[in-house]
N, C-alpha and C positions, 0 to 999 in steps of 0.2 A: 731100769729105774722105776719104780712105785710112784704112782702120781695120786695124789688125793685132791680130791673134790670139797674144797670149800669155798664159800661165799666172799666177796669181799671187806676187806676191813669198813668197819662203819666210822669214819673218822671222824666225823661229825658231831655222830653220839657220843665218842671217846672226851669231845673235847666239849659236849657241854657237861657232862659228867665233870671233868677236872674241876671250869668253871664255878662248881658251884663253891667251892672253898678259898678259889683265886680271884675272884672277881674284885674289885676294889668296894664293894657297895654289896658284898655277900655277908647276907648275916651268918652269925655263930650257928650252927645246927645244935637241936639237943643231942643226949648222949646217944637214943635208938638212932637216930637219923645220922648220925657219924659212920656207929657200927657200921650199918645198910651203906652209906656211900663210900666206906672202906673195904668191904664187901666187892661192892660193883665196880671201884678201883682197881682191885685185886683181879678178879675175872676179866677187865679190858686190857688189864696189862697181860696174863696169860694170855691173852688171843692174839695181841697186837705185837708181841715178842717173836713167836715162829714165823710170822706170815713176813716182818721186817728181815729176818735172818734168812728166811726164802729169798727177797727179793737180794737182798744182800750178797748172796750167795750165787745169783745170776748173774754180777759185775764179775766178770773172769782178773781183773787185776787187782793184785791184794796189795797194790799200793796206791788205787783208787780212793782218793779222800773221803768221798761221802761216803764210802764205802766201811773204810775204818772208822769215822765219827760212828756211825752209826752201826757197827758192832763196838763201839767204847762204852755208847749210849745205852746197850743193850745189856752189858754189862754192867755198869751202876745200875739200871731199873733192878736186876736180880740183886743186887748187893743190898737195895732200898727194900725189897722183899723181903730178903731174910732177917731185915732188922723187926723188931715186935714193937710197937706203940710202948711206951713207959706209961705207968700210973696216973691217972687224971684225965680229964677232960682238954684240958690244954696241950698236954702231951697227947695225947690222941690226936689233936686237930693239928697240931705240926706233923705230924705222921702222915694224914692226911694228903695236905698241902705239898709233903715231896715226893708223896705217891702221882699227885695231880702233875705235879711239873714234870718229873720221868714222864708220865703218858704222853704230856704234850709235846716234850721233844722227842719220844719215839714216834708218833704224829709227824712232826716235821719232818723228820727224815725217812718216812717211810713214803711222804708226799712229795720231796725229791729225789728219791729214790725210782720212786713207781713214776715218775714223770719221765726221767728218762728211761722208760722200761720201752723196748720198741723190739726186743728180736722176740715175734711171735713165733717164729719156726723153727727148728732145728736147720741151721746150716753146717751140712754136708762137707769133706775135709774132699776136695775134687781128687778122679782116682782112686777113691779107699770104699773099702766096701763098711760100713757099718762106725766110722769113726767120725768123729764131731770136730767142726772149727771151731765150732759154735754154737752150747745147747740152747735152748729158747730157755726164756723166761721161766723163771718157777714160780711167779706170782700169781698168785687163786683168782686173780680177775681177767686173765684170759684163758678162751675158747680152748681147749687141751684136746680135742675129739679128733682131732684132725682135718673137722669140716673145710669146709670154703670159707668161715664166715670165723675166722680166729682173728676178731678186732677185738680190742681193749673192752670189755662193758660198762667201764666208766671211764670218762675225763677228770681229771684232777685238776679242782680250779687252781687258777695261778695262783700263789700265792708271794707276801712279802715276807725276808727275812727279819726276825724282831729280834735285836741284840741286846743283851742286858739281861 
């Protein structure tokens, strides 16, 4: 298995990014400052796509619910990618606005997702030489080296569920 070395998702920044066109008290952007924050939509959803489909891919049962929201989730964000903004300013900012809310619930379920992330280690099938119970975690925010020191490098604050 190929392991790559990435940083953690910046969920934070994804989500004042969305922000700026969901907020209730956000003003209208002009037309450059759309482009640019459709732009920077566009690249957090590229980042925050593979790293969720990692983590995703580390629940061994595929009929794990967060597991399936969140490749369903991950799914309509590509579906809302390949659609193109329509003509106007106004159609641009609804464009916008569904690029904003895919990120934020690829966000959510990448934050309970990665909460329950906890097999740092490859466990061993007892008896077998080289076969897995259970592989560790694929998620880019742990220790992969094999050090001593394979803990989490971030905590994901708690969060509440917002329905609606």
């Amino acid at each position: 298995m190929t392991e790559r070395n990435t940083l953690p998702v910046d969920i934070e920044t994804m989500r004042t990014s969305a922000r700026t066109v969901l907020a209730p008290d956000a003003q209208a952007p002009s037309a450059p400052e759309l482009d640019t924050l459709t732009l920077l939509l566009t690249g957090h959803l590229a980042l925050v796509i593979p790293e969720l489909e990692r983590v995703a891919s580390g629940r061994g049962d595929d009929d794990d619910m967060p597991r399936v929201c969140a490749r369903m989730a991950i799914s309509e964000s590509r579906r809302k990618l390949g659609i193109k903004p329509g003509p106007g300013l106004s159609a641009h900012l609804a464009y916008a606005r569904r690029l904003s809310r895919s990120l934020n619930a690829l966000c959510d379920h990448y934050e309970e997702l990665h909460a329950d992330c906890r097999q740092i280690e490859d466990a061993p099938l007892p008896h077998s030489t080289g076969l897995l119970l259970q592989p560790r975690c694929g998620c880019s925010c742990h220790d992969h080296t094999g050090g001593a020191s394979a803990q989490p490098s971030v905590s994901p604050p708690p969060r509440s569920r917002k329905i609606g």
